[in-house]
C-alpha positions in Angstrom: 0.8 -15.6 24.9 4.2 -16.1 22.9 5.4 -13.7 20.1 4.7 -16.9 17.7 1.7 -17.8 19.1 0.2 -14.0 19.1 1.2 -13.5 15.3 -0.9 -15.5 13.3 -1.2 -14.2 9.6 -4.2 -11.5 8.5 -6.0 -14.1 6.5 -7.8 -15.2 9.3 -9.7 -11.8 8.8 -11.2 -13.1 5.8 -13.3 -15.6 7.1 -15.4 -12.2 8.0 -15.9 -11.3 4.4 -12.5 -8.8 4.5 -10.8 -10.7 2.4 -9.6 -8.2 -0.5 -8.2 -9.9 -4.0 -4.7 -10.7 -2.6 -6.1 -13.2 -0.7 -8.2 -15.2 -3.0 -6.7 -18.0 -4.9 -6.5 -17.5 -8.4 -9.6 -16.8 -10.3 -7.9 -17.6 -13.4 -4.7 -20.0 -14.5 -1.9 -17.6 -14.7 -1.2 -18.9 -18.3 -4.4 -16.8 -19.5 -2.1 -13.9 -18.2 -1.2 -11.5 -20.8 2.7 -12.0 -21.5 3.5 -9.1 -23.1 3.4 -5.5 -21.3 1.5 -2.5 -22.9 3.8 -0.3 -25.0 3.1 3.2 -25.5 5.6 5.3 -26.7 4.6 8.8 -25.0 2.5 7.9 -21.8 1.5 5.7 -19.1 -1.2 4.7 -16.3 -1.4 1.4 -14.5 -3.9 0.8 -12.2 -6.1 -1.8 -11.0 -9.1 -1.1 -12.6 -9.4 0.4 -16.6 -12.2 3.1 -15.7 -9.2 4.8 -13.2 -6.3 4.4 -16.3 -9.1 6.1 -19.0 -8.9 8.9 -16.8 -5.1 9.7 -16.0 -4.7 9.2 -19.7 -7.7 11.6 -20.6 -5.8 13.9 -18.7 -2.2 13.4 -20.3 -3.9 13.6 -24.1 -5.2 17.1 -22.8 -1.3 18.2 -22.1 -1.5 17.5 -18.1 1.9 15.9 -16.8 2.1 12.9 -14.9 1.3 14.5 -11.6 -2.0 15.9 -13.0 -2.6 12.5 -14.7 -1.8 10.3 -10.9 -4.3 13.6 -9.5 -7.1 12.2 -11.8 -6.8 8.7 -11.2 -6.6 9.2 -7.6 -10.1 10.7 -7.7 -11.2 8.3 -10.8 -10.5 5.3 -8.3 -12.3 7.2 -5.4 -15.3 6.3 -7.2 -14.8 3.4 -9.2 -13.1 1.0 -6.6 -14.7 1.5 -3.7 -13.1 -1.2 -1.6 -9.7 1.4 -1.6 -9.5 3.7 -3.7 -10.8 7.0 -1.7 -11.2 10.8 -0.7 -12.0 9.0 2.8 -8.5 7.9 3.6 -5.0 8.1 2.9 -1.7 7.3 1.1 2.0 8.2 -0.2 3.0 9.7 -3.4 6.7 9.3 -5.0 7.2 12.0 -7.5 10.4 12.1 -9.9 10.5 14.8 -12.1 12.2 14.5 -15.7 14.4 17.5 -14.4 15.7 15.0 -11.4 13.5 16.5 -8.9 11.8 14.3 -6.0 9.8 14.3 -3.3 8.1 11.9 -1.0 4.3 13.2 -0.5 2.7 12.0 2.8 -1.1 12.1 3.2 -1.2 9.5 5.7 -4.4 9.9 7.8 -3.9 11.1 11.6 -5.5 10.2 14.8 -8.3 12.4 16.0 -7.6 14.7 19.1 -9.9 13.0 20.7 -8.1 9.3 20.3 -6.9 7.7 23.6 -4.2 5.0 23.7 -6.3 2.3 25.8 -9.7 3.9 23.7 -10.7 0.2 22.6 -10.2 -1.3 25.7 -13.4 -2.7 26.9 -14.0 -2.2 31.1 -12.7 -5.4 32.0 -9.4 -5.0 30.3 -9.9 -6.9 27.2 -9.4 -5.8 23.1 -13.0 -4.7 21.5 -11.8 -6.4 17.8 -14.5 -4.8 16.1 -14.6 -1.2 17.3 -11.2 -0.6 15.6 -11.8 -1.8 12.3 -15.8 -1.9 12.0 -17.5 1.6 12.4 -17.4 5.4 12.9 -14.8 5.1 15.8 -11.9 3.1 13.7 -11.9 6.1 11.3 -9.2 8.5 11.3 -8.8 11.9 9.8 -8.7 11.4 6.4 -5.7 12.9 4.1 -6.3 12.1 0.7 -7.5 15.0 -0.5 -5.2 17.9 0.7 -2.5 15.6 -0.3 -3.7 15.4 -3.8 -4.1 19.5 -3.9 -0.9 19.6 -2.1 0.7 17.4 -5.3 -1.2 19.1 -7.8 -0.4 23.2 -6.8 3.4 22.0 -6.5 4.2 19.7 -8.8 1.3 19.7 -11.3 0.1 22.1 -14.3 -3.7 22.1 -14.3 -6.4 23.4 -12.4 -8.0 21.0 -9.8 -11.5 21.5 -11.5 -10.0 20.1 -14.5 -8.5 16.9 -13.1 -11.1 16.1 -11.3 -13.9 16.3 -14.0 -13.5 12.8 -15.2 -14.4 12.0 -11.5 -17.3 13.9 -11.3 -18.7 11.9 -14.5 -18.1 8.6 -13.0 -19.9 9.2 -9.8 -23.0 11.5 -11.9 -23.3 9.5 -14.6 -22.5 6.0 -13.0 -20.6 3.3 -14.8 -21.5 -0.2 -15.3 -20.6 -2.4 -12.0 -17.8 -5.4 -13.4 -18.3 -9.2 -12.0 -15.0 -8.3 -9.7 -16.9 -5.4 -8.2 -20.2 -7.0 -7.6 -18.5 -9.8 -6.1 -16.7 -7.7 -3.7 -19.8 -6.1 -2.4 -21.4 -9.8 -2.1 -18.5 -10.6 0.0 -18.8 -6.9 2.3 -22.4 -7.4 2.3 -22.8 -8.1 6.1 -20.8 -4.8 7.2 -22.2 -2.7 4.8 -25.4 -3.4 5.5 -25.2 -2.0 9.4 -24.8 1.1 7.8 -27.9 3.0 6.2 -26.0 5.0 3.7 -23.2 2.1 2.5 -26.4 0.0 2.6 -28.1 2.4 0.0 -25.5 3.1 -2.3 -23.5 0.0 -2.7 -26.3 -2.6 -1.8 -29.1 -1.0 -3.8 -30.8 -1.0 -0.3 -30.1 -5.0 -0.2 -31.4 -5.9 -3.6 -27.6 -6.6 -4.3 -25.9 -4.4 -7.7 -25.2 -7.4 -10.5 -22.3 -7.0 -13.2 -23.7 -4.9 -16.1 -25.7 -2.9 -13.3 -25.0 0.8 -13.6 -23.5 2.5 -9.9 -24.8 6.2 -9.8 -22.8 8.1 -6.3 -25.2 11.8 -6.4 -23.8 12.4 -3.7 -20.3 11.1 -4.2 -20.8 13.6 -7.2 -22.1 17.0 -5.1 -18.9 16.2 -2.6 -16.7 16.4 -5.8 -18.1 19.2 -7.5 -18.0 21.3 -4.3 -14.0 20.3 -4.0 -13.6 20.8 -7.4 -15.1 24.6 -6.7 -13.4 25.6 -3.8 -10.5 23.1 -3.4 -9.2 20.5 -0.3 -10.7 23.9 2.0 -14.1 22.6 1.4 -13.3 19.1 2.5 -11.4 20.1 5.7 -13.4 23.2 6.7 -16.6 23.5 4.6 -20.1 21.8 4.2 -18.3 18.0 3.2 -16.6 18.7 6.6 -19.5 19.6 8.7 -21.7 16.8 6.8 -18.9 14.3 8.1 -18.4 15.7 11.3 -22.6 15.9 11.8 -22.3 12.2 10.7 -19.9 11.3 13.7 -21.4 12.6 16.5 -24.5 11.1 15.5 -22.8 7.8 15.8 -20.0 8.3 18.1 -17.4 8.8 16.4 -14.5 11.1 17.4 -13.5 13.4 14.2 -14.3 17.4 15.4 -14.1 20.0 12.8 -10.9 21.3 14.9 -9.5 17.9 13.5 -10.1 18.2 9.8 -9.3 21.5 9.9 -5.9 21.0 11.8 -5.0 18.5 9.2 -2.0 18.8 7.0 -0.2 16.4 4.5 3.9 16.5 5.0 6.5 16.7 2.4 9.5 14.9 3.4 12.8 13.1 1.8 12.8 10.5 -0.6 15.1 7.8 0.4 17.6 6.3 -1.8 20.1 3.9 -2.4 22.8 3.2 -5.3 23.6 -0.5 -6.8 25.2 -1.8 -9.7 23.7 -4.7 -11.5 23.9 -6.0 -15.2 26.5 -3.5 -16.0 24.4 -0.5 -14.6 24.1 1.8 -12.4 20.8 1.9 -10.1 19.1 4.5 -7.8 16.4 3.0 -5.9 14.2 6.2 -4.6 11.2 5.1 -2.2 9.6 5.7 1.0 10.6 6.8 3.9 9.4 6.5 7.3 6.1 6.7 8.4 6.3 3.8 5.7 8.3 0.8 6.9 8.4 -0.1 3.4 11.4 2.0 1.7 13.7 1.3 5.0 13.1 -2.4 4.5 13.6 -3.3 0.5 16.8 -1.1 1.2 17.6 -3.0 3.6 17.0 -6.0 1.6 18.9 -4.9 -1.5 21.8 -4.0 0.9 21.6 -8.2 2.2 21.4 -9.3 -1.4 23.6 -7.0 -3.0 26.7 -10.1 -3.5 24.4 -12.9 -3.4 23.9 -14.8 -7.0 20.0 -14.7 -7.6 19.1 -16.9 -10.7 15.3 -16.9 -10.6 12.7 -18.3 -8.4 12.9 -22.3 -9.9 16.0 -22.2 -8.1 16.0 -23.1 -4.8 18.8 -21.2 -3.1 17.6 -17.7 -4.9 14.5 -18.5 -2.9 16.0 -19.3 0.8 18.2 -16.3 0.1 15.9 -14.2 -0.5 13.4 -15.9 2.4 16.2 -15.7 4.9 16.9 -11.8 4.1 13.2 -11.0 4.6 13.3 -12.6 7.7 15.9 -10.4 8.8 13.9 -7.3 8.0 11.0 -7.8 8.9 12.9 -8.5 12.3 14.3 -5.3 12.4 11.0 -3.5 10.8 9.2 -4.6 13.8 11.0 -3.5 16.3 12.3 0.1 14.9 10.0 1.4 12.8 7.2 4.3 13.7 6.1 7.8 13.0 9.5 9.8 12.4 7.4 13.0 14.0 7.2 11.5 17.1 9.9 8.7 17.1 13.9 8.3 16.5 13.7 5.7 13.6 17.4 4.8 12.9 16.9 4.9 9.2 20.8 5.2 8.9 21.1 2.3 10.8 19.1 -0.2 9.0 20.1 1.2 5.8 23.8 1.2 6.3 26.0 -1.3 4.0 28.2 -2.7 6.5 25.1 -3.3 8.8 23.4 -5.3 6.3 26.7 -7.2 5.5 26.9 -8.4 9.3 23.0 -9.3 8.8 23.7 -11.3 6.1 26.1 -13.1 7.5 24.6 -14.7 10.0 22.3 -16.5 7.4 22.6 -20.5 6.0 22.9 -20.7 2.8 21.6 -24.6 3.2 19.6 -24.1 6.1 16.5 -22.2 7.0 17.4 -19.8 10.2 14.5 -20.3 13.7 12.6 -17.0 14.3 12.8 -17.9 17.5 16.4 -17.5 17.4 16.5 -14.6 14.7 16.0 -10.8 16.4 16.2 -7.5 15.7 19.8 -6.4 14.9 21.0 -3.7 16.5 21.4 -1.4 13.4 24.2 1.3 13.2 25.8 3.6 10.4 29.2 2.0 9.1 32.1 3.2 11.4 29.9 4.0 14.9 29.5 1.4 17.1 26.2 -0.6 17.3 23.4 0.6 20.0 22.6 -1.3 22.4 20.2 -4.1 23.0 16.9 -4.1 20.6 13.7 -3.5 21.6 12.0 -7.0 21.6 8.3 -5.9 20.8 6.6 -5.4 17.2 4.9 -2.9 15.7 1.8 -3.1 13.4 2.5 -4.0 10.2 0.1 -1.6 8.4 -2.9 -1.5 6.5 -5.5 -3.9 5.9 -5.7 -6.3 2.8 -7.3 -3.2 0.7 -5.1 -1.0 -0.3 -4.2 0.3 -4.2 -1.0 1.4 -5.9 -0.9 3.2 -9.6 2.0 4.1 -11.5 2.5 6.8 -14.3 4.5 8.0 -16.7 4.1 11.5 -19.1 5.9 11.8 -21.9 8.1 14.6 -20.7 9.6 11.5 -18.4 8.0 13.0 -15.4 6.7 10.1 -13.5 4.5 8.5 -10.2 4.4 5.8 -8.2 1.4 6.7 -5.5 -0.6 3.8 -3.0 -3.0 4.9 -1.3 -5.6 3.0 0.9 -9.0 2.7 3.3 -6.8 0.3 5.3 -9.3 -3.0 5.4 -11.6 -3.7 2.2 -13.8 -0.8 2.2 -12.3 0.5 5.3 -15.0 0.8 8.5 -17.5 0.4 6.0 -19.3 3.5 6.9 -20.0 5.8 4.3 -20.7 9.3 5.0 -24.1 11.1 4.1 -21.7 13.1 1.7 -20.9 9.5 -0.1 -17.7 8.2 0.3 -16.5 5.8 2.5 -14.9 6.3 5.3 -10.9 4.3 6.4 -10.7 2.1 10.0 -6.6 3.2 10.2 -7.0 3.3 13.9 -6.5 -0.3 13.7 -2.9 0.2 12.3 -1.8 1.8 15.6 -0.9 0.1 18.8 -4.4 -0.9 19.9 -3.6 -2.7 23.2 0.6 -3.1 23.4 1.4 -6.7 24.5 -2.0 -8.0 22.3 -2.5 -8.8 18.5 -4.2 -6.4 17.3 -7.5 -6.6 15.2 -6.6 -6.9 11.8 -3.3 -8.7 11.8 -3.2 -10.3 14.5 0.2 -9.2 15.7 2.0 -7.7 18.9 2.8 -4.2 18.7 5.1 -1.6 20.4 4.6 1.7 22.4 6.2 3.9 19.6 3.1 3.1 17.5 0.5 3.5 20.6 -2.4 6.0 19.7 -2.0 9.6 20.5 -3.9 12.4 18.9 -2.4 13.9 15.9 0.0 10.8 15.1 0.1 9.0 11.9 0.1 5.1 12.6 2.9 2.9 10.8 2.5 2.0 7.1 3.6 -0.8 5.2 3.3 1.2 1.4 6.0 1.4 -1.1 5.7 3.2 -4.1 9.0 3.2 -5.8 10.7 4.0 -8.6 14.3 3.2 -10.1 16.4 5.1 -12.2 19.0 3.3 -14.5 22.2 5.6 -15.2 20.0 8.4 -14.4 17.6 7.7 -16.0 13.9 6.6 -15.3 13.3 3.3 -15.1 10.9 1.4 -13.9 7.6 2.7 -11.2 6.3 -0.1 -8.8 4.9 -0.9 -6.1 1.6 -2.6 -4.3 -1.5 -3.3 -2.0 -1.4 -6.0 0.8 -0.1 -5.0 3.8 2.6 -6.9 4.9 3.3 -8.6 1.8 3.6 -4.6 0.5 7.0 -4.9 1.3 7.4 -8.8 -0.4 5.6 -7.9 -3.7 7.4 -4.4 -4.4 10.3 -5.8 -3.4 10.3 -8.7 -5.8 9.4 -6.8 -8.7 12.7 -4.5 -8.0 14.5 -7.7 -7.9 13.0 -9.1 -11.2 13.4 -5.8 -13.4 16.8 -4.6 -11.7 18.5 -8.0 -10.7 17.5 -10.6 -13.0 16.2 -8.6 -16.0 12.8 -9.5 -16.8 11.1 -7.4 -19.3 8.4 -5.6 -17.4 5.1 -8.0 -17.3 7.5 -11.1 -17.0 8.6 -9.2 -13.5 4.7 -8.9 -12.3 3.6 -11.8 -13.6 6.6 -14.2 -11.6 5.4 -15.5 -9.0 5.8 -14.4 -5.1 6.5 -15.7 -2.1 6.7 -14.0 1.8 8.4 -14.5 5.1 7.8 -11.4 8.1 9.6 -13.4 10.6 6.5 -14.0 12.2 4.9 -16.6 12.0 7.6 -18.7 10.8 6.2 -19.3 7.8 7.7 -18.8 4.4 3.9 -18.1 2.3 4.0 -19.0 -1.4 1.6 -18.4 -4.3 -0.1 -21.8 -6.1 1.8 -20.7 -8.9 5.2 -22.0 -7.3 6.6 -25.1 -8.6 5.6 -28.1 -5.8 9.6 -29.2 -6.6 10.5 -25.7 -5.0 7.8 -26.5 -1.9 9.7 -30.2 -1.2 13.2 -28.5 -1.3 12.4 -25.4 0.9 11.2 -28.0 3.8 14.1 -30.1 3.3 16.0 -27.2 4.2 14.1 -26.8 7.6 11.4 -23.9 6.0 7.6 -24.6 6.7 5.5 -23.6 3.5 2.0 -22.0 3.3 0.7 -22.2 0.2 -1.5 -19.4 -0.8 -3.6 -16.8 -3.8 -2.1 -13.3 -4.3 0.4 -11.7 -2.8 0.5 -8.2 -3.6 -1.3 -6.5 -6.6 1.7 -4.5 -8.4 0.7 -2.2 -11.2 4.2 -1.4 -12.8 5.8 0.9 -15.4 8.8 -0.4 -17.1 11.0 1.9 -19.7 12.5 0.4 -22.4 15.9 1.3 -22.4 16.7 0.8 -26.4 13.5 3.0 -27.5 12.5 4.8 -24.8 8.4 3.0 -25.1 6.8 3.0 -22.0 5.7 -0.4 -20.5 3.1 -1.0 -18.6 2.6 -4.0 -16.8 -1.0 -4.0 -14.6 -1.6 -7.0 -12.3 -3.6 -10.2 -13.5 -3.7 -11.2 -10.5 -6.8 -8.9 -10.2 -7.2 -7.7 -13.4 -5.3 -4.8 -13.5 -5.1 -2.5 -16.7 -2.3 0.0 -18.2 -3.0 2.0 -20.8 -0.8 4.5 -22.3 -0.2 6.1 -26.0 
């Protein structure tokens, strides 16, 4: 099979039920969007759902910072948005400090020591789809919460008993299920329902949970209260650990208690970059490497850096930015792994003079052929390029279910954290402790040389299962300083079009100063060089559609792309602005 044959686009997942809100066409006209962001002229949370943002701002009125606020809403989402927000799976967590301080906080999830490279190969040779995304064998060990303690005791001021009491509430007390939420669990109703405890607690043991129905988690609640008492040791060595290890091999699964206990989250380098736009001076700090996210918009902004952008009604912004993304995603497939076990040439890809002879080779009137555009061969300015490229892709990264927050205290201390269960409600097995449990297996090399599961794309050795490995990520968070100052937190769900969406919204607040829900609200559009597709939301004017084909571009219209829950700072009074997603109903709320 081709490269362009092999990499279809993830939507075809959704025929399955998986399709998350990204996905969807729009449930409303974007005109009912609110225009305005949220000011608040101390503090900050944006999240996708308003139960999560209540609770990060119940914890900055009771004098926690914003890493004790993004703590709370981790935890808050754990239990109110099941389809991604979890204690079950994993994330990244950029933290800037008011005192200048960063640091990148990586709780990706690992594979098991048990994990094979060939282990869902069936006997005859062929891909088992399912058992990498469907099940107790696609679940990974879980990072989430020694991540969040691991934020919290180094960056944080409160007590984890504390942070997580607004949690505990949720899951005890229960909270009324929205229409968004019961829809979701219509849709997931099929793979829920193969499993007796998801089948219990989030199908009311198949009498279906309505909007205005309360969702009580007892046992959601115990897990928390027992972390909450004796901290992420409980989770990785105490009874939550041996209820989920009990729970695998019961049904074949592979997590040990050697595995959860072995676990640790990593604390690496932010990676940054310096621009000047609109008079300014910009720091871009994001993700590094085992996100593929922070290498590419870097990348990006390095191709784009002397090109006029006017908006996204004009047609040459749009093949600009198109043809750049191209380009990346090129390079992102092909170079991009776990930096523990792989030489990523992140000085390379995010050299100035490398992304000058990148752009070069782009038409400004005519869209470029993937099947002529390849991985560059990346090199630092003044040392020769490597050699050839490597001509196979790597998984993109997580499934259409993932969730990014932003906050901001009012010390100026601020987060940009996404975190995810990797397809909507990840293997859909929830544990007899109650929480659902992630299918990241599926974002590793599942069978080199064949799509894999959920995304339908060829992937490369350096991303091949091995125990102890974290597979490659597509999240973002990132946040932008503006002479020195903070700026602006962003960043999104949606696997691929992670990169596209956070991306964007940098462009729109840094490049062609929108005010902060202007900049979420615009709409998007995607090209990963595979398929050769440029993907547009309904929203995009049809005149745009015509004149992108008349340049040579083929144009898939689609619904979301990316769900970006921002926070903007205005410069002139220092107000907080926060700018959730309407795209699915997102909420900021600050004070």
């Amino acid at each position: 099979m081709g490269l362009a044959a092999a990499a279809f686009f993830l939507v075809a997942r959704g025929s399955s039920g998986q399709a998350a809100a990204e996905y969807r066409t729009h449930s409303e006209a974007a005109k009912q969007w609110p225009r305005e962001a949220v000011r608040g002229a101390k503090a900050m949370v944006a999240t996708d759902e308003e139960l999560g943002s209540k609770a990060g701002v119940e914890i900055l009125r009771r004098g926690g910072n914003a890493v004790d606020a993004a703590v709370a809403v981790a935890f808050a989402l754990a239990v109110v948005k099941p389809a991604a927000g979890n204690i079950g799976g994993g994330g990244f967590m950029v933290v800037r400090l008011a005192d200048a301080r960063t640091s990148f906080l990586d709780y990706r999830e690992v594979a098991p020591g048990a994990a094979t490279r060939n282990m869902y190969i069936t006997p005859d040779g062929k891909l088992d789809e399912e058992a990498s995304v469907i099940g107790y064998k696609s679940v990974s060990v879980p990072g989430t919460v020694a991540g969040l303690e691991l934020a919290l005791k180094t960056y944080g001021t409160m007590k984890l008993a504390d942070v997580i009491e607004p949690a505990i509430r949720l899951a005890e007390n229960g909270f009324a299920v929205s229409e968004k939420l019961a829809g979701e669990l219509r849709r997931e109703k099929d793979a829920l329902e193969r499993f007796p405890v998801s089948r219990r607690i989030f199908l009311n043991e198949g009498s279906m949970l309505n909007a205005g129905d309360t969702l009580k988690q007892p046992e959601l609640a115990a897990t928390l209260k027992r972390i909450a008492k004796n901290g992420a040791q409980e989770f990785y060595h105490g009874e939550t650990a041996r209820m989920v290890v009990a729970d695998m091999a019961k049904s074949g699964g592979l997590i040990t208690l050697e595995d959860l206990a072995a676990y640790k989250p990593k604390v690496r380098e932010v990676l940054r970059a310096k621009y000047e736009s609109g008079g300014h001076q910009w720091d871009v700090l994001t993700s590094p490497p085992p996100s593929s996210g922070g290498v590419a918009i870097i990348e990006a902004l390095n191709m784009l850096k002397d090109v006029p952008l006017k908006g996204w009604e004009d047609v040459e912004s749009v093949h600009m930015v198109a043809e750049t993304m191209r380009r990346v995603f090129a390079d992102r497939a092909a170079y991009l792994a776990d930096p523990d076990y792989s030489n990523v040439p992140v000085a390379g890809l995010t050299a100035s003079c490398y992304a000058k002879e990148l752009a070069g080779t782009i038409d400004a009137q005519r869209a470029s052929s993937s099947k002529e555009v390849h991985a560059g061969k990346p090199h630092a300015c003044g040392v020769a390029a490597a050699g050839a490229a490597p001509s196979t892709l790597v998984s993109l990264g997580e499934g259409p279910h993932t969730t990014h927050f932003s906050v901001v205290d009012a010390a100026g201390n601020a987060v940009a954290s996404t975190y995810t269960l990797n397809d909507s409600y990840g293997s859909h097995v929830t544990s007899t402790a109650g929480f659902l449990l992630n299918d990241e297996m599926d974002d590793f090399t599942t069978q080199p040389g064949v799509p894999n599961a959920l995304f339908g794309l060829i992937q490369s050795e350096a991303n091949a299962i091995a125990p102890g490995h974290r597979p490659l990520s597509s999240m973002t968070p990132t946040i932008l300083l503006r002479d020195g100052k903070l700026s602006f937190v962003t960043g999104s769900p949606g696997g691929p079009t992670i990169i596209s969406a956070t991306l964007l919204s940098v462009i729109n607040w840094m490049r062609l100063g929108m005010d902060a829900q202007a900049a979420i609200n615009a709409p998007r559009f995607h090209h990963q060089w595979l398929p050769d597709q440029i993907f547009m939301e309904e929203d995009f004017p049809q005149s745009i559609e015509k004149a992108l084909e008349e340049r040579g571009f083929t144009v898939k219209r689609r619904g979301h792309i990316g769900l970006v829950n921002a926070i903007g700072i205005d410069a002139k009074t220092g107000e907080r602005l926060g700018a959730a997603d309407p795209r699915d109903k997102g909420s900021a709320v600050g004070y």
